[in-house]
KOLKEBA-902660 format. One line per field, with one value per residue (C-alpha): residue in one letter; y, x, z. Coordinates in nm, 3 decimals. Layout:
code	c(a_...)
yy	c(Y_...)
xx	c(X_...)
zz	c(Z_...)
This chain:
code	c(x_x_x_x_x_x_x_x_x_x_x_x_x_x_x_x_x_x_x_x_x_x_x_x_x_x_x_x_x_x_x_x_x_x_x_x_x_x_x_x_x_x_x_x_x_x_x_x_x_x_x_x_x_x_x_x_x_x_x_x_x_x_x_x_x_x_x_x_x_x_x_x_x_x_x_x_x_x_x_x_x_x_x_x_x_x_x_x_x_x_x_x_x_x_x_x_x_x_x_x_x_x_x_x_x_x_x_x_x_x_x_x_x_x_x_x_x_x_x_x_x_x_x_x_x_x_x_x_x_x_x_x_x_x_x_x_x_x_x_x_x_x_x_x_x_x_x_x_x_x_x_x_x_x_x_x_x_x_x_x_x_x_x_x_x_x_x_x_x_x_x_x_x_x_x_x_x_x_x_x_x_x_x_x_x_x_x_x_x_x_x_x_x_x_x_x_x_x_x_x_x_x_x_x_x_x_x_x_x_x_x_x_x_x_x_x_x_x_x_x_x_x_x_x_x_x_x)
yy	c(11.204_10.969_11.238_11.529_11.284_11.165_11.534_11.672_11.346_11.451_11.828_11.832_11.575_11.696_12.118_11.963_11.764_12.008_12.340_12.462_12.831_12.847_13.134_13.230_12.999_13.276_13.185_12.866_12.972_12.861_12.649_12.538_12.311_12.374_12.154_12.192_12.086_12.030_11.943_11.608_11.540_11.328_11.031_11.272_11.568_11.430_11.447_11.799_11.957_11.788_11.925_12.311_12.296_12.389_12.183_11.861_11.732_11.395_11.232_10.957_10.667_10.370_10.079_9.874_10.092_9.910_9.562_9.433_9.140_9.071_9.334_9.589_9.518_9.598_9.914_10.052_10.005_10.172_10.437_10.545_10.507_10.682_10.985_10.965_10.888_10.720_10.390_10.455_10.147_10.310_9.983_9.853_10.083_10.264_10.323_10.671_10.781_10.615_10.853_11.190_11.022_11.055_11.364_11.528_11.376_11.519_11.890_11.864_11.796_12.113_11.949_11.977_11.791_11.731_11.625_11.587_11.647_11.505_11.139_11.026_11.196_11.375_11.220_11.494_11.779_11.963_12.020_11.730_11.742_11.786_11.500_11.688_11.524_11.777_12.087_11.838_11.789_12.174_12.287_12.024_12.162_12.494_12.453_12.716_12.500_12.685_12.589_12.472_12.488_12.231_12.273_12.012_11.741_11.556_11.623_11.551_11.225_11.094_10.809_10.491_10.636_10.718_11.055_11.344_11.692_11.970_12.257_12.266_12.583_12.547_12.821_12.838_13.027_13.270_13.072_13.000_12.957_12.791_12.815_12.512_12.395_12.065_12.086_11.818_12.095_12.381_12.152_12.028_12.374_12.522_12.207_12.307_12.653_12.545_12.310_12.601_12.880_12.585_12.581_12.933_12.935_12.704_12.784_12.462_12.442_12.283_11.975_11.957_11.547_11.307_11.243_10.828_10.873_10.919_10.699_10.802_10.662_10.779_11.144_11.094_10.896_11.181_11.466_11.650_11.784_11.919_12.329)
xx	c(7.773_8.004_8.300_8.149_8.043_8.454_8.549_8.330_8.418_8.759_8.753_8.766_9.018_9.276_9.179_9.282_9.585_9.731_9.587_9.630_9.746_9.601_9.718_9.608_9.311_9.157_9.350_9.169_8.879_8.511_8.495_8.629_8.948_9.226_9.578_9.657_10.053_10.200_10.547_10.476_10.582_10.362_10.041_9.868_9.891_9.600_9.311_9.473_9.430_9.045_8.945_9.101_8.940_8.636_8.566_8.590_8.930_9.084_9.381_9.512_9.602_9.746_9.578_9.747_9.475_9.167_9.284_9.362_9.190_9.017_8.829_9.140_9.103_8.734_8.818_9.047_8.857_8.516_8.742_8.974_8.569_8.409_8.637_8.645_8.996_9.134_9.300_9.608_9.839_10.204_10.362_10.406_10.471_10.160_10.059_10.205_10.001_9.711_9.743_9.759_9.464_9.221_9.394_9.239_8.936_8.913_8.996_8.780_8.491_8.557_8.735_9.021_9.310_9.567_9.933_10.245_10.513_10.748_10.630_10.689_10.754_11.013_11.296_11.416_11.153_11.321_11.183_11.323_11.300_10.970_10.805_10.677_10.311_10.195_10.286_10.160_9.850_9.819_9.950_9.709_9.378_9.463_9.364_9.583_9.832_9.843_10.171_10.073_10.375_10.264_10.472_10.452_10.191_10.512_10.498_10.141_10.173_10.580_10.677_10.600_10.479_10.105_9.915_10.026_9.974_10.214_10.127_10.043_10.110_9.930_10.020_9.852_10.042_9.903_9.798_10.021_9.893_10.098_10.121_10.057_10.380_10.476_10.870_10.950_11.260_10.978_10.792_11.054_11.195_10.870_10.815_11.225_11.039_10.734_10.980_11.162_10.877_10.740_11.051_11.036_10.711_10.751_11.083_11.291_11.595_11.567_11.743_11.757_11.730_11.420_11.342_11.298_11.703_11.689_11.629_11.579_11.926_12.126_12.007_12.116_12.449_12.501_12.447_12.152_11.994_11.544_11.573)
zz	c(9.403_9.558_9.477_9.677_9.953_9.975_9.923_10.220_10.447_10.363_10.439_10.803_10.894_10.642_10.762_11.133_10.997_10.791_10.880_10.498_10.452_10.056_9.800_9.446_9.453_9.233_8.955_8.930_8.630_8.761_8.442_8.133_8.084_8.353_8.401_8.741_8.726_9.105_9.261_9.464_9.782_9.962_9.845_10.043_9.806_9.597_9.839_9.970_9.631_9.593_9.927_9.831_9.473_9.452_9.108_9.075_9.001_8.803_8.789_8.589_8.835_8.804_8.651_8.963_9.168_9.037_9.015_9.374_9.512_9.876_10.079_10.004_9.602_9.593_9.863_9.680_9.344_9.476_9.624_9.328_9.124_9.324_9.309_8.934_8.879_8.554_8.556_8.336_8.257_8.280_8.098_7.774_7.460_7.405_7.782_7.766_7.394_7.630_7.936_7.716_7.515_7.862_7.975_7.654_7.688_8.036_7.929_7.631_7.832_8.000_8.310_8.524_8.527_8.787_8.729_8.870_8.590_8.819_8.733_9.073_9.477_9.527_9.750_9.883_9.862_9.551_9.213_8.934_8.580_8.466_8.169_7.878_7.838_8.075_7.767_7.499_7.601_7.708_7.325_7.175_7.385_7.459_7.807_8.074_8.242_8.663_8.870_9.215_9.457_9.752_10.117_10.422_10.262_10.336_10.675_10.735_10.563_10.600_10.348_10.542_10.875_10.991_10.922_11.187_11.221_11.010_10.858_10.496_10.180_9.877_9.627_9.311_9.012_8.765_8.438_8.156_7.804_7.530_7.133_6.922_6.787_6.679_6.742_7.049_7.095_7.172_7.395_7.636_7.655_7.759_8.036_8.161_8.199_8.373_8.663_8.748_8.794_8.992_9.181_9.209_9.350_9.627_9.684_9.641_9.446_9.101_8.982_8.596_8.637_8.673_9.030_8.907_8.887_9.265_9.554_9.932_9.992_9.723_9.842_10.136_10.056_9.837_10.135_9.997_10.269_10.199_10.129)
């Protein structure tokens, strides 16, 4: 309940913000498992791609999410509850084997799940080098993995500054569906494949390098200016 009352709360403020031009939203099944796989520009991209789906949608979160103390702590606890997320713990050797672990759980259930390949925001609005979870956990379930190219959340919602107005483009791809193979070679092939028809999609150049590698000021050291 709380999910739908957060979503609809949601829905107008973000339709002002952002006024969001949306494509290819028919792409998105009515039910069954779906990985939705994003670029990631903004926090803000989260709560744009709840409000535009009509299912309910979960992420894995951070475990850091659901531990705070004070009034904040117990905020941000109901919150991240409330809209069904999954507190992930992104340390220590097994927390990856743990994250794929409630990712299938989710798409067995018949859910959706949301993911941004990239690991982390972009720092300069291109596509990085996608992680390859996202294909495992699609070749283990069988669930369609749909590219969704995300324009001007960053905008809306600048690193370190208040909300403001922009203009938003959500584009969702056609589905892709992916054999069951066990070769690690296969898998991170198929994920290099996935970043750049992402890339393609939003149109953003493609950097065949994890996005972690990058800071805000070594892009701009380096003269990379946002396509």
């Amino acid at each position: 309940m709380w999910y739908w009352l957060i979503r609809y709360s949601l829905l107008g403020p973000l339709w002002l913000l952002g006024r969001p031009k949306i494509e290819g939203l028919q792409h998105v099944p009515k039910d069954g498992p779906v990985i939705i796989a994003a670029n990631h520009l903004a926090a803000i991209d989260s709560l744009y791609l709840a409000v535009v789906l009509r299912r309910r949608v979960t992420f894995l979160a951070k475990r850091e999410y659901f531990t705070g103390t004070g009034l904040r702590g117990r905020f941000n606890r109901w919150f991240y509850t409330s809209c069904g997320q999954v507190p992930v713990d992104r340390c220590g050797g097994t927390a990856a084997q743990d994250a794929l672990r409630a990712a299938t759980r989710i798409l067995e259930s018949g859910g959706i799940w949301a993911i941004y390949p990239e690991g982390t925001r972009s720092p300069d609005g291109r596509i990085y080098r996608g992680r390859t979870g996202t294909l495992r956990v699609a070749v283990k379930t069988g669930a369609p993995v749909i590219p969704v190219a995300l324009s001007g959340t960053d905008t809306v919602d600048p690193r370190g500054r208040a909300w403001r107005f922009g203009k938003v483009h959500i584009i969702f791809g056609a589905p892709r569906h992916y054999s069951h193979t066990d070769e690690q070679h296969a898998v991170r092939v198929a994920t290099n494949e996935l970043m750049r028809d992402l890339a393609a999609l939003a149109n953003r150049h493609y950097v065949d390098e994890y996005a972690a590698t990058f800071t805000t000021t070594a892009v701009t050291q380096r003269g990379l200016l946002r396509n």
